[in-house]
Structures are given as structure tokens and as C-alpha cells.
C-alpha positions in Angstrom: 115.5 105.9 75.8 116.8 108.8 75.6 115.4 113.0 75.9 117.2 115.8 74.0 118.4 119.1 76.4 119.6 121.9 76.0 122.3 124.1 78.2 123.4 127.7 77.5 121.6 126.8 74.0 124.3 123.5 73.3 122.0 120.3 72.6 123.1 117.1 74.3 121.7 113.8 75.0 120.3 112.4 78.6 118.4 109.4 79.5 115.3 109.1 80.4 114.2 107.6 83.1 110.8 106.9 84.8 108.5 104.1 85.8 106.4 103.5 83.0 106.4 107.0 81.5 106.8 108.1 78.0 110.3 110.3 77.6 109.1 114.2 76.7 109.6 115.2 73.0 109.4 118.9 73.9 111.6 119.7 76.4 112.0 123.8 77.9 114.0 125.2 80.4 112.8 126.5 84.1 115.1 128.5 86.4 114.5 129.7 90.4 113.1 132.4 88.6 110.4 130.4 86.5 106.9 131.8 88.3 104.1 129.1 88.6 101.2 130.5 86.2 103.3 130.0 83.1 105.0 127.5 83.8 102.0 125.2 84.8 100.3 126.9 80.8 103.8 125.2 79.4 103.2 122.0 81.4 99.2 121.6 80.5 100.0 122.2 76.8 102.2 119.3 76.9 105.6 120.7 77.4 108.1 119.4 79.4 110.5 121.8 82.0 114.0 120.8 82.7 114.8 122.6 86.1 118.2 124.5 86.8 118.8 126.5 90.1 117.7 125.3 93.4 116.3 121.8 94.6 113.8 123.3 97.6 113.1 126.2 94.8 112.2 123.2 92.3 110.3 121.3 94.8 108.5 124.6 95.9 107.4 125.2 92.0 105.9 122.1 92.0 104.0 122.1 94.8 103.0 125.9 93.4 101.9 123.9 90.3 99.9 121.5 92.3 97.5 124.0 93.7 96.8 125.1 90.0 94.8 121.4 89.7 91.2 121.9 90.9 90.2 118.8 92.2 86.7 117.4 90.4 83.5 119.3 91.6 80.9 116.8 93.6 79.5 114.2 91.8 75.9 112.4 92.2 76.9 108.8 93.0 80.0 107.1 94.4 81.0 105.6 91.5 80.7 108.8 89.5 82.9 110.4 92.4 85.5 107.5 91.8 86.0 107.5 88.7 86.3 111.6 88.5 89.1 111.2 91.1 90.7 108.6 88.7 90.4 110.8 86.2 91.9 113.9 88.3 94.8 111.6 89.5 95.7 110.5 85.8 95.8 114.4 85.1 97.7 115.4 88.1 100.5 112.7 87.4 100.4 113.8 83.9 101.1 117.5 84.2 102.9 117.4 87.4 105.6 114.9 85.9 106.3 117.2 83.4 108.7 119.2 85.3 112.0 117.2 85.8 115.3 117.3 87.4 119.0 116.5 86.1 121.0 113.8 87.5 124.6 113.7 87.0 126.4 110.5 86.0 127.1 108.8 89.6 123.2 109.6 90.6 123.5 112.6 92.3 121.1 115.2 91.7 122.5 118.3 89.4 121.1 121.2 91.7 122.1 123.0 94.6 121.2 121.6 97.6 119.9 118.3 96.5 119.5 115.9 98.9 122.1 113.5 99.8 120.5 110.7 100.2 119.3 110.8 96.5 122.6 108.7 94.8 121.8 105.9 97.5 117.7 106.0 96.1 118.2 105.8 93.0 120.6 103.2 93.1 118.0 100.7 95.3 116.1 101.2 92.4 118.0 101.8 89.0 121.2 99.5 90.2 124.9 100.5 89.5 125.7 104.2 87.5 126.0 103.6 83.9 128.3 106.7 83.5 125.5 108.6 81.5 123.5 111.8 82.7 119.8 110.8 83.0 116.7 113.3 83.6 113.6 112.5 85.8 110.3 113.8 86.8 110.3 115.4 90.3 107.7 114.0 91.0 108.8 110.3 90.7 112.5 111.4 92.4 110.3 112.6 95.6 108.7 108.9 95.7 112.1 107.6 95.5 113.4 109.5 97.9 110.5 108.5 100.1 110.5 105.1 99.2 114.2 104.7 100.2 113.6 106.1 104.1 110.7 103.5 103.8 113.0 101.0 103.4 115.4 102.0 105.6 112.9 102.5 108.5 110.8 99.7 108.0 107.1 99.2 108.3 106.6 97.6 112.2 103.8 94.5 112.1 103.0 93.8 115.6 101.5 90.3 114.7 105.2 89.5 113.3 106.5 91.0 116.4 108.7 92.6 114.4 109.0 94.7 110.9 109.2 94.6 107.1 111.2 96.8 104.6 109.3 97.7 101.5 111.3 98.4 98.4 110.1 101.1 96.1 106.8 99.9 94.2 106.0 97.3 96.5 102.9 97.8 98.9 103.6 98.5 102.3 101.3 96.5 104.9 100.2 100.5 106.3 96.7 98.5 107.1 96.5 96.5 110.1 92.9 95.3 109.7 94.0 92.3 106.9 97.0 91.2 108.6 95.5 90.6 111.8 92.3 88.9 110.2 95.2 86.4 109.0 96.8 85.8 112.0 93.9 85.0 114.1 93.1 82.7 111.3 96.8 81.0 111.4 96.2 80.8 115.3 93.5 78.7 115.4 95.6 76.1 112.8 97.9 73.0 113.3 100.1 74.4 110.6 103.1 72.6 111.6 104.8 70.9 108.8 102.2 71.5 106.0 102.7 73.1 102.9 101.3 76.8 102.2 101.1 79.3 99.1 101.4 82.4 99.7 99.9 84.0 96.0 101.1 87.6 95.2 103.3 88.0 98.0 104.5 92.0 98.1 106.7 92.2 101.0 105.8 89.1 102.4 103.7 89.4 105.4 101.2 86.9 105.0 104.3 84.2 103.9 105.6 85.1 107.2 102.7 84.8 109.4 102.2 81.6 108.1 106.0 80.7 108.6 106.2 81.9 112.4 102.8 79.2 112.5 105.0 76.2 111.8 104.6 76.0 108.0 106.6 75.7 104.5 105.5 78.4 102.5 106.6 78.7 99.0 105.8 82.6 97.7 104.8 84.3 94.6 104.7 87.6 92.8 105.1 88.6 89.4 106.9 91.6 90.5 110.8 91.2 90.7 110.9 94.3 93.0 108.6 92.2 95.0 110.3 89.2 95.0 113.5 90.8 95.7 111.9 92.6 98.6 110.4 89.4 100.3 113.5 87.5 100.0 115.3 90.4 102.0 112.6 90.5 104.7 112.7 87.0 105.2 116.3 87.3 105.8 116.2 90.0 108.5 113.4 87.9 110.3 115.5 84.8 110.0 112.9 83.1 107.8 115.0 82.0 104.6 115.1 78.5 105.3 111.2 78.3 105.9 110.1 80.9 103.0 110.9 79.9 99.1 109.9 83.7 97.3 110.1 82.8 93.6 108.6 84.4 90.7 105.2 83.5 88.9 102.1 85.0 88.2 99.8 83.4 90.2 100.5 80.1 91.8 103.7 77.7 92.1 103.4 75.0 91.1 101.6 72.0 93.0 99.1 71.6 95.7 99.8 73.2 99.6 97.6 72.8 102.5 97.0 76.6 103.4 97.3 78.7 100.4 96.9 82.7 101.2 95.9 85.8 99.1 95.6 89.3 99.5 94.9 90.3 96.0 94.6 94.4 94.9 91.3 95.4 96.0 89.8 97.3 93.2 89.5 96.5 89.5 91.0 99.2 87.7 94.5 100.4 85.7 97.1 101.7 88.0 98.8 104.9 87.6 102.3 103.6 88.9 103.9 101.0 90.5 102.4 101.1 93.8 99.4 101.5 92.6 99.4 97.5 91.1 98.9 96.3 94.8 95.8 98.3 94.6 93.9 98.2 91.1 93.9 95.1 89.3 93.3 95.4 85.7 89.4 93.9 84.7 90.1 92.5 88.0 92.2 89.9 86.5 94.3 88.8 89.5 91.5 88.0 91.5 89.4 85.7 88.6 92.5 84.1 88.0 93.2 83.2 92.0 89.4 81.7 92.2 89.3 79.8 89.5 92.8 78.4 90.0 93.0 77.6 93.7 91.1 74.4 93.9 93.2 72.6 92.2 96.4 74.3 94.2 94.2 72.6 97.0 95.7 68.9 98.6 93.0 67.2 99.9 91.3 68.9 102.7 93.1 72.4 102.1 92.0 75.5 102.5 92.8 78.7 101.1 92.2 82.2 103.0 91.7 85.4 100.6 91.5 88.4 102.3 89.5 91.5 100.4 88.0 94.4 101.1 84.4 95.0 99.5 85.4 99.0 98.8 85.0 97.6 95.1 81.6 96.6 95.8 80.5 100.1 97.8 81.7 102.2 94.9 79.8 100.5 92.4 82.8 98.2 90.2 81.9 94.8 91.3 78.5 93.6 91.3 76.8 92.7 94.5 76.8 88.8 94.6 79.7 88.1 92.0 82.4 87.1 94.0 80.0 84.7 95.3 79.1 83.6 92.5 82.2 83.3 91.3 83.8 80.8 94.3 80.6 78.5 93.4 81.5 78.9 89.7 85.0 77.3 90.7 83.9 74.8 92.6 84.8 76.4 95.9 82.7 76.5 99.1 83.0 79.0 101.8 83.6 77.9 105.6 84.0 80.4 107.5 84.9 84.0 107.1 85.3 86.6 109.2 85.1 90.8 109.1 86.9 94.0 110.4 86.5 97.5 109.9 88.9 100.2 108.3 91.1 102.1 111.0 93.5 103.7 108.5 93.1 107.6 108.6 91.4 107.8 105.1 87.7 106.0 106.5 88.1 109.6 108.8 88.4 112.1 106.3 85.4 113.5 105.9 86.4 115.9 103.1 87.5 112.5 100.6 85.1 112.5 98.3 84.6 108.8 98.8 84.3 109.0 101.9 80.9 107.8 102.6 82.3 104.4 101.0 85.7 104.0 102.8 83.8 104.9 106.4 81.4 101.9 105.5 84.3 99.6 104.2 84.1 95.8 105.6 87.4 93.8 105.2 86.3 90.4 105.0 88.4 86.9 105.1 86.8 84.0 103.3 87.9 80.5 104.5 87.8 78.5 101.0 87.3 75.1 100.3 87.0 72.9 97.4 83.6 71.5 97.1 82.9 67.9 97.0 
């Protein structure tokens, strides 16, 4: 796909490029000496900016452009507060990715004092230069850019004893709380030998955990960024031989002993790629991992979902139904057991849903199929 531009007033062809949104069909110009108020007018009517000048003057603008977007007032109920800030979000990634940045033919950023780092980005995540120009929101360049140092730094897991490297659009494991619910579950398990699912894998984590226990995990996402991702942790922690990542919605094929699942939390549509580990459309994912996993069961398996009940507490599940809905697929629960939120967001008493996050409960279920 591709965005008309024009230069000194000479139209010529870029692509476009973006993670899941629409190329512009009006497309201005902005300069270092653009100014914020008309700009963001431009940008809320619909009008796309192609920047020219200065990459911190760029980045300033937006940010200028930013504060323009008055978050939603107070609302009378948490789920009325949620779904205002969804709505506010969706705007906000709207307008702000309206104001885009060149990028020459090798990846490199066409402004002065672009960052050097950005050719080595955008390859992780858009492969080899084509030899065309392309055009991208700032916005979605910035997450690059910060997606590649996450990469590159790694995420540390102290029940792995050691780290994993998220690619761009796959979840990070920033929360402690589910991880180490899983490993204290692993512990307590002869695992050596058996088979284990690991369904909707991200960067791996759980597939690992269940790998340093003694077992043969086989791995799943839909996502090939994710699939690509946990194959390349599971290199660097010398798991290869013990971790099989393949790609499938849902489960492989067959029956495992142990079968894990950290599912996105919240039923909802995402508003990029990162946001598919959270929201799960009509909560889809999760009605499909219930109903399927007893018969992914061998006799005398269990499988271990992990989920927060933040969906619950703002008012998009119904108390009861994911109850309901393990006894509706012939599933019993064990065991289970609970921790609280310590990510900074459960603190923050100025997040509108924060009455919800500070009561969050993170609860594993230990499933079985019922005789």
C-alpha cells in the first residue's frame, strides 16, 4: 500500500507502513516551524502531516499534540470509566498517528538527528530493505524504537533465573504475580518426562518454567512474531531441544499431561499489537481454551490457567461465568491459588480504574476433567 507526498510541490509515491493502520488519503506537510494548535485542528479533521526538519523537533510536536487530548471527565461506575478510557485511547491513537515520519530506502530515518538505532528496529520488524522510501506514524516508530532496546535488554524472570527477549508486539512478562503462581505450581509436580502444552505461548515463559521442571513442552501461538520470539528465547536459555514453539491457534494437536495458559485478560478489541496479549475479542481465546482442554487432557492431566479477575471488577464478565463455564466443559477445579497486583498501575491513585486494579486478585485454577 502505498501514500502519495509531496516535496517542494513534486508528487511521488512512498509506502506505507503501520501495524494494522489504514494508509492516509490526505496527506500535508509540517516543518520545525509547524506550531501545535493548528496542527493538532489538521490532525482531528482527519488530515495526515508528513514531518520535515528535525527528529527531537518532531517528537516534541507530538508530545505538544498530546496534551491537546483531554482525557474523559469522571464517570459513575467502573465499567462506564473503562470503557470511556477505551474510547479516549482509540482517539488518542487515531489523531496522534496522524503525524508521520519519512524513512529513506535502507530504513534510516529522513530527518536530522534521527536516531541511529532506527535502521536496526525496523528491520527486527519489517525484515530486509526493499529499496523503496516508506512513511510511518511517529508514534508507532517510537514503539519500535522502544521495542528494539526491549529486546536487546531483555525482560529478567527470577523464577527462570534468568531472562527473556520480547520482540515487538509480543507481551512482555512485566508482571511477576502470574509467573510465580506457575512456578510454585510446577514445584510441587513430578513433571519429569511428561508431556505439557503450553497454549498461547508469547515469549515463552510458562513453556520454560515447565521445561526447567523436567517436562516436554510443545508451544503455541497464533502470532508468528510470537512464535519467532519463543523459539529465540529458548535458544538463549538452552531450551531448544526440550521446547517445540509451533504455530496454531489454540492447542497442538494431542493430549499432554500439564497443559498451561495465560490467556489476555479482558474481553475486548485491541488497539495494536501488544494490546492482543491483553483484550481478547468476545473473549474468544478463553471460551475456546475451556471448552477445548479436556480433551487435550491424557488421563489424569491437569491443566493450570492463570487469569486475573480485573474483567470481572470492571463489569465485562459476569460474576460466576467462568465457573460456570469449566462445569459447562466438563472440567472440575482442584485447587487454585491467589496473589495480589504489585505492578505500579494497582498504586496510581489518579488511574481512573483504579479502585479496580488496587482490588485485582490473580487467581490460578488447577483444572481437571470431570469423571
Amino acid at each position: 500500500m502505498y501514500v502519495t507526498i509531496r516535496e517542494g510541490g513534486a508528487p511521488r509515491q512512498a509506502r506505507w507502513r503501520s501495524a494494522g493502520l489504514p494508509a492516509p488519503g490526505r496527506v500535508g506537510e509540517a516543518t520545525d516551524a509547524t506550531r501545535a494548535d493548528p496542527a493538532f485542528r489538521r490532525l482531528f479533521r482527519g488530515e495526515s502531516l508528513l514531518y520535515s526538519g528535525d527528529y527531537h523537533n518532531a517528537r516534541q510536536l507530538l508530545a505538544a499534540l498530546g496534551r491537546r487530548l483531554r482525557p474523559p471527565p469522571p464517570q459513575p461506575s467502573l465499567a462506564e470509566a473503562f470503557r470511556a478510557e477505551r474510547r479516549f485511547r482509540r482517539l488518542e491513537r487515531d489523531v496522534l498517528s496522524r503525524l508521520l515520519v519519512p524513512v529513506d530506502a535502507e530504513f534510516a530515518v529522513a530527518l536530522r538527528r534521527a536516531p541511529e538505532v532506527a535502521p536496526a528496529a525496523l528491520r527486527e520488524v519489517w525484515g530486509a530493505p526493499d529499496g523503496e522510501p516508506s512513511v510511518v506514524p511517529l508514534r508507532e516508530l517510537l514503539g519500535l524504537i522502544g521495542a528494539h532496546e526491549w529486546r536487546r535488554k531483555g525482560v529478567a524472570v527470577p523464577a527462570l533465573g534468568g531472562s527473556v527477549h520480547p520482540h515487538y508486539g509480543v507481551f512482555a512478562p512485566v508482571r511477576g504475580e502470574y509467573v510465580g503462581l506457575v512456578a510454585e505450581a510446577l514445584g510441587r509436580r513430578n513433571l519429569r518426562g511428561r508431556a505439557a502444552f503450553d497454549v498461547g505461548t508469547g515469549t515463552g515463559v510458562l513453556a520454560f518454567l515447565a521445561a526447567r521442571a523436567g517436562a516436554r513442552v510443545r508451544a503455541t501461538d497464533a502470532d508468528p512474531r510470537a512464535v519467532a520470539c519463543a523459539r529465540e528465547n529458548a535458544a538463549r536459555l538452552g531450551l531448544a531441544s526440550a521446547v517445540e514453539v509451533e504455530e496454531a491457534d489454540l492447542f497442538p494437536e494431542g493430549r499432554a499431561d500439564l497443559v498451561l495458559c495465560n490467556p489476555p485478560w479482558l474481553p475486548g478489541e485491541p488497539l495494536g499489537p501488544v494490546d492482543a496479549a491483553v483484550y481478547d475479542p468476545g473473549g474468544r481465546f478463553l471460551a475456546g481454551f475451556v471448552a477445548g482442554l479436556a480433551a487435550h487432557l491424557a488421563p489424569g492431566g491437569e491443566g493450570l490457567l492463570v487469569l486475573s479477575d480485573l474483567a470481572e471488577r470492571l463489569g465485562l464478565r459476569p460474576a460466576g461465568a467462568l465457573e460456570a463455564s469449566f462445569a459447562a466443559a466438563g472440567l472440575t477445579v482442584t485447587s487454585r491459588a491467589e496473589a495480589r497486583p504489585a505492578h505500579p498501575r494497582a498504586r496510581d491513585a489518579s488511574d481512573p480504574l483504579h479502585a479496580a486494579r488496587a482490588a485485582e486478585v490473580t487467581t490460578l485454577y488447577v483444572l481437571s476433567a470431570s469423571s
